[in-house]
N, CA, C and O atoms as a CHARMM CRD file, in Angstrom:
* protein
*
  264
    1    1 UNK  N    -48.96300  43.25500 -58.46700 PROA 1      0.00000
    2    1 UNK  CA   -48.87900  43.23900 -57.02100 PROA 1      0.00000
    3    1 UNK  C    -47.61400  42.47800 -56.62100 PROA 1      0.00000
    4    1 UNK  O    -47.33500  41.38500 -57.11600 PROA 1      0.00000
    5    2 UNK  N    -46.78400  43.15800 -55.61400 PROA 2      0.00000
    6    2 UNK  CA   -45.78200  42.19800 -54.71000 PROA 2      0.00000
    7    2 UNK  C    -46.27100  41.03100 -54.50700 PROA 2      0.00000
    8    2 UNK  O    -47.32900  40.81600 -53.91600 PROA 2      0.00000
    9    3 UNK  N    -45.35800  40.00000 -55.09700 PROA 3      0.00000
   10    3 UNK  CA   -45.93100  38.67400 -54.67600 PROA 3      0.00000
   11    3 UNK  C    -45.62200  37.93100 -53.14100 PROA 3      0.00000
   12    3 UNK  O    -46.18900  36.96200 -52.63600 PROA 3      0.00000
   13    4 UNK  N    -44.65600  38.65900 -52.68700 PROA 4      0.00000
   14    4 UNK  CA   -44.58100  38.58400 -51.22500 PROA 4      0.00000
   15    4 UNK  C    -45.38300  38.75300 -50.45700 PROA 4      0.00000
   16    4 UNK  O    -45.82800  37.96900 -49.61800 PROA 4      0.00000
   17    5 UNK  N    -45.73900  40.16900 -50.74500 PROA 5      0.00000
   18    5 UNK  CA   -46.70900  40.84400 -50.52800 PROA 5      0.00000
   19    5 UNK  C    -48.04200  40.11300 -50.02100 PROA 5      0.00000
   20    5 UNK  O    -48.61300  40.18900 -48.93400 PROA 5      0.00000
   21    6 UNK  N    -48.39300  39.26800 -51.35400 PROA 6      0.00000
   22    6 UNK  CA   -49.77500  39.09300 -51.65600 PROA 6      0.00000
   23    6 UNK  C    -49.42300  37.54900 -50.72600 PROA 6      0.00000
   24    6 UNK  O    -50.31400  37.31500 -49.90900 PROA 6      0.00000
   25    7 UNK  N    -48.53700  36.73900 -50.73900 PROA 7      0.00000
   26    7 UNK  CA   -48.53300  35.68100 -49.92500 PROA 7      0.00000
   27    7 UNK  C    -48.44200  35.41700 -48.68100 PROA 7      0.00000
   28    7 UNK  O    -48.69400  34.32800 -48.16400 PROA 7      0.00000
   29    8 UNK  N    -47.77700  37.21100 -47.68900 PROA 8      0.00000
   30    8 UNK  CA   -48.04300  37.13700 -46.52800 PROA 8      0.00000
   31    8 UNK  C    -49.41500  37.06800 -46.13500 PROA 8      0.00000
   32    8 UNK  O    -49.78700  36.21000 -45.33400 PROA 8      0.00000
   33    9 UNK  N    -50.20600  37.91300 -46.64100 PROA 9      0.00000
   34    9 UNK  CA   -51.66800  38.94100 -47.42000 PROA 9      0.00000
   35    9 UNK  C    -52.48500  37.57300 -46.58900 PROA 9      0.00000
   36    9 UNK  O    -53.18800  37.56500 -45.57800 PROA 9      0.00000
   37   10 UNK  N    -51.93800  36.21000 -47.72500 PROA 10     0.00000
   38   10 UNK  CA   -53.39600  34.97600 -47.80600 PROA 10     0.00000
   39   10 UNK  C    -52.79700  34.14900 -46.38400 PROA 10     0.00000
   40   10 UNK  O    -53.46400  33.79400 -45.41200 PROA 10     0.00000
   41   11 UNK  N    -51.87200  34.04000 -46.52900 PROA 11     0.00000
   42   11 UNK  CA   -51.51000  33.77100 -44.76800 PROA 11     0.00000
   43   11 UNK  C    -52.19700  34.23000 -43.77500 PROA 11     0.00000
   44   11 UNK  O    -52.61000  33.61700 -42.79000 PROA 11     0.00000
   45   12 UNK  N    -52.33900  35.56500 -44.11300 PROA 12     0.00000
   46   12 UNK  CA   -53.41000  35.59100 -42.46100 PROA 12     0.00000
   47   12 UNK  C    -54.58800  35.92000 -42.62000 PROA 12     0.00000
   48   12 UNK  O    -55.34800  36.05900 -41.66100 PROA 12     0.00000
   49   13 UNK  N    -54.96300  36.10800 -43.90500 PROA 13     0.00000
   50   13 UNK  CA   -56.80400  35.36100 -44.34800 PROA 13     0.00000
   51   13 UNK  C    -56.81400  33.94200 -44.14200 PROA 13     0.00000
   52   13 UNK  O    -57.76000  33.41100 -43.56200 PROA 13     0.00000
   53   14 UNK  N    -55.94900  33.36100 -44.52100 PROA 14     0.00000
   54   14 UNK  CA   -55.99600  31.98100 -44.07100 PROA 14     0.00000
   55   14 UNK  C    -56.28700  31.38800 -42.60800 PROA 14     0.00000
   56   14 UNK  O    -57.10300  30.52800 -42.27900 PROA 14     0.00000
   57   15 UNK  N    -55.27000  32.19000 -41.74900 PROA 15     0.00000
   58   15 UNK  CA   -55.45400  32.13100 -40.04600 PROA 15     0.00000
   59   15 UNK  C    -57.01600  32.25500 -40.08200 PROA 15     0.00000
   60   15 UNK  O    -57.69900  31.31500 -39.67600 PROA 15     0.00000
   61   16 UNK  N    -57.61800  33.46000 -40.58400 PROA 16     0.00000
   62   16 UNK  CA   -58.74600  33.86900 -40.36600 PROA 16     0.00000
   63   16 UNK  C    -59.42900  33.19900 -40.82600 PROA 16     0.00000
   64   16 UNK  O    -60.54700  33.42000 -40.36200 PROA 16     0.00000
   65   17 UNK  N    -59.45200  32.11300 -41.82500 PROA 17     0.00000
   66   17 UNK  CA   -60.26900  31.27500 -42.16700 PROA 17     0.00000
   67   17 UNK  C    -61.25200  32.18200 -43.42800 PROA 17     0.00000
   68   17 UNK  O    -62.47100  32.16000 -43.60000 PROA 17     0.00000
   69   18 UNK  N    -60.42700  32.76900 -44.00700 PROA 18     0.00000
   70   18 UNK  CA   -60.65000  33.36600 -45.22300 PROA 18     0.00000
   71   18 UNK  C    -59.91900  33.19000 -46.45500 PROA 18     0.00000
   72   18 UNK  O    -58.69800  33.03700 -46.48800 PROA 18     0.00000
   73   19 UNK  N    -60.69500  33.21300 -47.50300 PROA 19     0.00000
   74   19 UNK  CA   -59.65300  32.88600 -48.66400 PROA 19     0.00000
   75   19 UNK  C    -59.48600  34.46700 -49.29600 PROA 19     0.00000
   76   19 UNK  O    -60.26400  35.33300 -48.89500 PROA 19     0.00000
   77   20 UNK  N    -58.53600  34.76800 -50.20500 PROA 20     0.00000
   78   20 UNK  CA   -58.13100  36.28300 -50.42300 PROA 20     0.00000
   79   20 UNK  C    -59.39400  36.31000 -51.24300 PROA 20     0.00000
   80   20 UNK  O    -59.71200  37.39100 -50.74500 PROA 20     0.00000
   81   21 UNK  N    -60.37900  36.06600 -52.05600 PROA 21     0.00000
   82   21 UNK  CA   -61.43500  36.37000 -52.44000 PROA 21     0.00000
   83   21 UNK  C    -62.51100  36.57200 -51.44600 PROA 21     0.00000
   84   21 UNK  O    -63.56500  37.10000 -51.79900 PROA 21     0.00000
   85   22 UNK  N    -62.33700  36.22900 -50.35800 PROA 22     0.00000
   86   22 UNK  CA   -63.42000  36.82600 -49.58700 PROA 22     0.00000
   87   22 UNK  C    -62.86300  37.89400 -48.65300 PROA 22     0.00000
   88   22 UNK  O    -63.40100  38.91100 -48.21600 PROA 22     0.00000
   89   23 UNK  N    -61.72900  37.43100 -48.47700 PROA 23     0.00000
   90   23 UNK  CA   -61.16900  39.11100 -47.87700 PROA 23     0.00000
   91   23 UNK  C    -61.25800  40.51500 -48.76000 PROA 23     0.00000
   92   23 UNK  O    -61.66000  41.57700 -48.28500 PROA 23     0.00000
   93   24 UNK  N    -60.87600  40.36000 -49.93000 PROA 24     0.00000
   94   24 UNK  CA   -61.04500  41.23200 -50.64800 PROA 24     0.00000
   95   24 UNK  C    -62.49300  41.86400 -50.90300 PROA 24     0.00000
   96   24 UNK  O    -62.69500  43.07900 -50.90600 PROA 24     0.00000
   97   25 UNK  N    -63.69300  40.68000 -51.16100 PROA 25     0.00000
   98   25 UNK  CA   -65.29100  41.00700 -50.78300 PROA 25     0.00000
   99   25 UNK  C    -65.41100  41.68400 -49.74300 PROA 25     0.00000
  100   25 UNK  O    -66.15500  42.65800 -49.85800 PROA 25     0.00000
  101   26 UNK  N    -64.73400  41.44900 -48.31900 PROA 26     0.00000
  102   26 UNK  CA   -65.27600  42.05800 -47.32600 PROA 26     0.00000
  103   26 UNK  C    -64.64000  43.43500 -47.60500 PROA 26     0.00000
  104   26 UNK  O    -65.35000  44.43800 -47.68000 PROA 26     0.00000
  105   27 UNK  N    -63.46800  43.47800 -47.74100 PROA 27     0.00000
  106   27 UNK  CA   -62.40000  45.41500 -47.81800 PROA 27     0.00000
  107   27 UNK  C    -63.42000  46.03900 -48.75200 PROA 27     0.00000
  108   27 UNK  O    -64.07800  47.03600 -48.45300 PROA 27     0.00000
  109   28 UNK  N    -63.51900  45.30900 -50.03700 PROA 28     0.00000
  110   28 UNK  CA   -65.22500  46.11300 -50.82500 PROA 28     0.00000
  111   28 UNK  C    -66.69900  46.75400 -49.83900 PROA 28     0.00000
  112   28 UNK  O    -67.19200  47.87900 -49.92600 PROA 28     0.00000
  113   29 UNK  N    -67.07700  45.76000 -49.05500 PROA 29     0.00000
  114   29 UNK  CA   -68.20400  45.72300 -48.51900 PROA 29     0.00000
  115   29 UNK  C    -67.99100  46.97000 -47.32100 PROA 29     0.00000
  116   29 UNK  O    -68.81200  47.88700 -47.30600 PROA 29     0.00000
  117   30 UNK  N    -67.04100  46.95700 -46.49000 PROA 30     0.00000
  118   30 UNK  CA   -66.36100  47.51900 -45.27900 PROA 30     0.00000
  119   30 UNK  C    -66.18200  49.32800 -46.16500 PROA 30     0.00000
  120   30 UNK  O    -66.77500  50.20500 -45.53800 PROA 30     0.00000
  121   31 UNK  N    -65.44700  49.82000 -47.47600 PROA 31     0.00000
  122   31 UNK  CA   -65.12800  50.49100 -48.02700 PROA 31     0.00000
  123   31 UNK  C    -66.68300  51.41400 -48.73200 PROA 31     0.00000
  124   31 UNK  O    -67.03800  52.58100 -48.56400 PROA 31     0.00000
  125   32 UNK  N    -67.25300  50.39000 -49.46000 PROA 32     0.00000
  126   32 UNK  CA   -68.68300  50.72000 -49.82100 PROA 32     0.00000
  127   32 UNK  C    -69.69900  51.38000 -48.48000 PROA 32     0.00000
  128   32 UNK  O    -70.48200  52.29400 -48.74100 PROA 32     0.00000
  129   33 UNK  N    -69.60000  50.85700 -47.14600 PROA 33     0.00000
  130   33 UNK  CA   -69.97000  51.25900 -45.73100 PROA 33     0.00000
  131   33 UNK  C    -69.75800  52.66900 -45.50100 PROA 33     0.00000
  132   33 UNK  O    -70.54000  53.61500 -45.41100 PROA 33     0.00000
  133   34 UNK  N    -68.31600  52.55300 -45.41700 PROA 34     0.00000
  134   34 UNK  CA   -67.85200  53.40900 -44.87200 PROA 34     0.00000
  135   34 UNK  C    -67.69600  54.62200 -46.01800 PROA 34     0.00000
  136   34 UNK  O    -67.38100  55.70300 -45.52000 PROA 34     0.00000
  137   35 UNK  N    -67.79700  54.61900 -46.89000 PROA 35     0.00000
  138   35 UNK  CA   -68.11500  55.46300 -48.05200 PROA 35     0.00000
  139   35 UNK  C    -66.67100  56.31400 -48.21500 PROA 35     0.00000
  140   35 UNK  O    -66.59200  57.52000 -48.44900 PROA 35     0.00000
  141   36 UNK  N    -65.37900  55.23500 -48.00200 PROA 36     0.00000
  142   36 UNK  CA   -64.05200  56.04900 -47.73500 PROA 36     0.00000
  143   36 UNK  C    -62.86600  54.58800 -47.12400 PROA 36     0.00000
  144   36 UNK  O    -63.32400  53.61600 -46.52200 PROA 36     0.00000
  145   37 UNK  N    -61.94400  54.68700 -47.32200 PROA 37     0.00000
  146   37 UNK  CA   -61.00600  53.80600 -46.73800 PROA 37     0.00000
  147   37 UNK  C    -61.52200  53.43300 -45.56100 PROA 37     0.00000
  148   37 UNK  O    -61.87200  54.39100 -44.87100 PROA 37     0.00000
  149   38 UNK  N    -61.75700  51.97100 -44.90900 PROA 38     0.00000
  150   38 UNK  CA   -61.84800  51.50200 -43.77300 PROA 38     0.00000
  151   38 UNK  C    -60.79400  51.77100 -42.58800 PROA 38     0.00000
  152   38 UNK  O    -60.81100  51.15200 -41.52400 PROA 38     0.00000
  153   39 UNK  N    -60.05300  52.58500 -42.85500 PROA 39     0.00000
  154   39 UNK  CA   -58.42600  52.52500 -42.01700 PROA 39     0.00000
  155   39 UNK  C    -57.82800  53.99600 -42.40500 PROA 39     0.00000
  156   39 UNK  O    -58.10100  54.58300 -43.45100 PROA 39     0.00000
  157   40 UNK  N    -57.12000  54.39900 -41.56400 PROA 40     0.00000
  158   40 UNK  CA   -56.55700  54.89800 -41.69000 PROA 40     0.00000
  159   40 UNK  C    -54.67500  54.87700 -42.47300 PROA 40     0.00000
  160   40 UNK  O    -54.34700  53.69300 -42.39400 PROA 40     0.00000
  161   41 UNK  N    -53.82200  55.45400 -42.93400 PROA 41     0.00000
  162   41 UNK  CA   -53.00900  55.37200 -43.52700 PROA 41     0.00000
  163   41 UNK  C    -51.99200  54.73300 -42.80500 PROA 41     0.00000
  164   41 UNK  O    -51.41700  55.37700 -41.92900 PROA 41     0.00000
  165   42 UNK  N    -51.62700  53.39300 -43.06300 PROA 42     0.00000
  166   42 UNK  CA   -50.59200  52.32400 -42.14100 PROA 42     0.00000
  167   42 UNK  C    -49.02600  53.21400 -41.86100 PROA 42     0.00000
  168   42 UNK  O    -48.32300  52.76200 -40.95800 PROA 42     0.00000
  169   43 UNK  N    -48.49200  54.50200 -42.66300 PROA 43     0.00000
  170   43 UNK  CA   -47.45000  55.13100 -42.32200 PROA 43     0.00000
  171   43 UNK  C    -47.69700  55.67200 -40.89000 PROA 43     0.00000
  172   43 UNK  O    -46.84400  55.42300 -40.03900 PROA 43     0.00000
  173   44 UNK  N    -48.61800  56.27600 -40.61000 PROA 44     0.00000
  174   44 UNK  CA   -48.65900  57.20300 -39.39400 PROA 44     0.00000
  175   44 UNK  C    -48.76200  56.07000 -38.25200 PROA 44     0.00000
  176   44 UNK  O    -49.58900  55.16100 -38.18000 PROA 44     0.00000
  177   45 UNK  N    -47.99800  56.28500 -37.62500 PROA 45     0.00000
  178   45 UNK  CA   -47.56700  55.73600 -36.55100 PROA 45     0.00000
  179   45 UNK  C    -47.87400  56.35200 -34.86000 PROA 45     0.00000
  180   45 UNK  O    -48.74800  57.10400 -34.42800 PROA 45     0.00000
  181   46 UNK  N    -46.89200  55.74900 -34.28800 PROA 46     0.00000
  182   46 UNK  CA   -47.49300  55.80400 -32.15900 PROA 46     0.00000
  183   46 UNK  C    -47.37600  58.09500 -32.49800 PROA 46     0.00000
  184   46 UNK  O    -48.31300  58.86900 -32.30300 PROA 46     0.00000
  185   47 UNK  N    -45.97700  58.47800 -32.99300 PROA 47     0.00000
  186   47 UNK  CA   -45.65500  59.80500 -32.89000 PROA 47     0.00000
  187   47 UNK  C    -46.23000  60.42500 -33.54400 PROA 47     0.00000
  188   47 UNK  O    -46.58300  61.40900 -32.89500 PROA 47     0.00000
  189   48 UNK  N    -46.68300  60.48500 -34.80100 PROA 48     0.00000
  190   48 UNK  CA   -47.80700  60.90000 -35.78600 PROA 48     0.00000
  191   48 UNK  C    -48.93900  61.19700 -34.91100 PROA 48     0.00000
  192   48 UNK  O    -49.19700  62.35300 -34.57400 PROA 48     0.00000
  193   49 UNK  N    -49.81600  59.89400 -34.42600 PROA 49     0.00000
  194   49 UNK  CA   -50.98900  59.97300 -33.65800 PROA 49     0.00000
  195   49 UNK  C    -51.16400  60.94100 -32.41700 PROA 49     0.00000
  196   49 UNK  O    -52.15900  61.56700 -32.05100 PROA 49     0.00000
  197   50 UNK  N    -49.60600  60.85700 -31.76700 PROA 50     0.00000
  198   50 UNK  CA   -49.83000  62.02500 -30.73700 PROA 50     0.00000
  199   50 UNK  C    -49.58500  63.20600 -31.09200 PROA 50     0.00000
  200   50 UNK  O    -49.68800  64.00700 -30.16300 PROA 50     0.00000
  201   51 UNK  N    -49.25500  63.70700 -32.22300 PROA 51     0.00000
  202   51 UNK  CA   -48.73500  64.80100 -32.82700 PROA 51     0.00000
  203   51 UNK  C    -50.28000  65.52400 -32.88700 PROA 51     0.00000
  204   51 UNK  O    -50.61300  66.48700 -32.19700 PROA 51     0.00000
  205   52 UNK  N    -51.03000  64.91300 -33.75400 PROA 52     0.00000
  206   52 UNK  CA   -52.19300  64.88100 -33.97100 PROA 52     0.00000
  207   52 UNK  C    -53.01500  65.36400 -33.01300 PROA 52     0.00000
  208   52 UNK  O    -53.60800  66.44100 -33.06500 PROA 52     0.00000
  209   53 UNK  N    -53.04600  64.67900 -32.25800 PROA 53     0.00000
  210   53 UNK  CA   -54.07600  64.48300 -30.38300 PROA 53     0.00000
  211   53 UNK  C    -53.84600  65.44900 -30.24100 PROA 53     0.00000
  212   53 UNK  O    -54.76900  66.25900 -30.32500 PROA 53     0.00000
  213   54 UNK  N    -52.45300  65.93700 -29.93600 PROA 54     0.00000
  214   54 UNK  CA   -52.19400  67.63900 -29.37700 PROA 54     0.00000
  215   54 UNK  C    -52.49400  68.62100 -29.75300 PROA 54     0.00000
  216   54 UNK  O    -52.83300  69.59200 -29.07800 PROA 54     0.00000
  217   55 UNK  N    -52.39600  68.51000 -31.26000 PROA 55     0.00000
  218   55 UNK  CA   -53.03700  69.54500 -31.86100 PROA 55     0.00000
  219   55 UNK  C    -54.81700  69.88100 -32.33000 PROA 55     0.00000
  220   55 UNK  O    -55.36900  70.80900 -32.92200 PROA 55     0.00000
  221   56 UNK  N    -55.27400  68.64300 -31.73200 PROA 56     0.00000
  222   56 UNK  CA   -56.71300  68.51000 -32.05300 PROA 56     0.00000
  223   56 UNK  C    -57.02500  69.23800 -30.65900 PROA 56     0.00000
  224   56 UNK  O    -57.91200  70.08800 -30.57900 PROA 56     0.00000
  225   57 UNK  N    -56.20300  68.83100 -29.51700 PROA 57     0.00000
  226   57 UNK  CA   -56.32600  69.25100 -28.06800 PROA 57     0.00000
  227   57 UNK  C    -56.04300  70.83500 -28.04800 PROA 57     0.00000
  228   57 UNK  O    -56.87500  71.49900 -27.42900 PROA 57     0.00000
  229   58 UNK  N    -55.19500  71.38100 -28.52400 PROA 58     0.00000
  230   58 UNK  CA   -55.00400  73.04800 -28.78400 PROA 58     0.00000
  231   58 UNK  C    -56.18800  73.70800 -29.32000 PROA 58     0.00000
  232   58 UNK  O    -56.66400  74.75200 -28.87600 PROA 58     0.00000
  233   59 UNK  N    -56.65200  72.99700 -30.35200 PROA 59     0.00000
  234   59 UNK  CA   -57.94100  73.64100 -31.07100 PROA 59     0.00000
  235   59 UNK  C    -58.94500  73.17000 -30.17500 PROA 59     0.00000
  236   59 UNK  O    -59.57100  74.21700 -30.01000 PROA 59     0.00000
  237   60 UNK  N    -59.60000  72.20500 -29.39700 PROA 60     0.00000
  238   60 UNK  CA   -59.89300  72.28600 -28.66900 PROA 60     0.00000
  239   60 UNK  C    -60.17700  73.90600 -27.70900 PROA 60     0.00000
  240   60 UNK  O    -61.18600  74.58400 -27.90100 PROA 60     0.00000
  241   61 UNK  N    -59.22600  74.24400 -26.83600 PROA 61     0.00000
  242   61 UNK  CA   -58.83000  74.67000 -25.88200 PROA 61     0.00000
  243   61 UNK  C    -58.94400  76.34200 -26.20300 PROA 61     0.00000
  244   61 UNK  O    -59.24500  77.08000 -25.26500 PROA 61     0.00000
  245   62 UNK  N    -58.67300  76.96000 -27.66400 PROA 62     0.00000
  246   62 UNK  CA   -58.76400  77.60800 -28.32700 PROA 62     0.00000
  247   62 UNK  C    -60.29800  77.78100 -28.52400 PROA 62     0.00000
  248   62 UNK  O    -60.67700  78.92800 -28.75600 PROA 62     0.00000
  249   63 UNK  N    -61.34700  76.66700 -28.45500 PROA 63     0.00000
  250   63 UNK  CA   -62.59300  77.33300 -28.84600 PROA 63     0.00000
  251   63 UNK  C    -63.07400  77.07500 -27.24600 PROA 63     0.00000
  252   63 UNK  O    -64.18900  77.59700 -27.21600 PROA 63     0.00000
  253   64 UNK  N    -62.90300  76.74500 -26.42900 PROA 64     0.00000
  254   64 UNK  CA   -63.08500  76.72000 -25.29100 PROA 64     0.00000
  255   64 UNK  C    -62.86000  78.09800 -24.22000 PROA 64     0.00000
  256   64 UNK  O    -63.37800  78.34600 -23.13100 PROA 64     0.00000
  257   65 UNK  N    -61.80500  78.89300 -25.08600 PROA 65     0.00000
  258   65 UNK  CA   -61.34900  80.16900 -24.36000 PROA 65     0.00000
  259   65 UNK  C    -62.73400  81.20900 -24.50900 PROA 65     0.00000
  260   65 UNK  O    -63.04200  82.06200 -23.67700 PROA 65     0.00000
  261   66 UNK  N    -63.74800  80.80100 -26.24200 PROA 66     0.00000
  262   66 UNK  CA   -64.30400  81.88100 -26.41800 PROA 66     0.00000
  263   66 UNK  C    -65.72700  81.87200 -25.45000 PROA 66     0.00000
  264   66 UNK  O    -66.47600  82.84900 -25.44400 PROA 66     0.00000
């Protein structure tokens, strides 16, 4: 693992008053839940998301015609 990485990582488990062993318990627990990634993929971004919307909104609109 990036050790940068992993030291920004415990920095803000830390804020949170978490240590990276219990953050990591919870991403298990949250993952095991959700039976699939808790999150979506951190690349897709503000333009991605509306790209998306619109085209969920077309198909939409498309079964709405029938």
């Amino acid at each position: 693992m990036d050790e940068q990485l992993r030291k920004e990582a415990a920095a803000i488990f830390a804020r949170m008053g978490l240590s990276e062993e219990e953050a990591v318990a919870l991403f298990y627990k949250r993952t095991v839940e959700a039976g699939k990634m808790p999150f979506g993929p951190a690349s897709e971004g503000p333009a991605k998301a509306r790209q998306k919307k619109k085209r969920m909104n077309e198909r939409f609109a498309e079964w709405d015609a029938f």
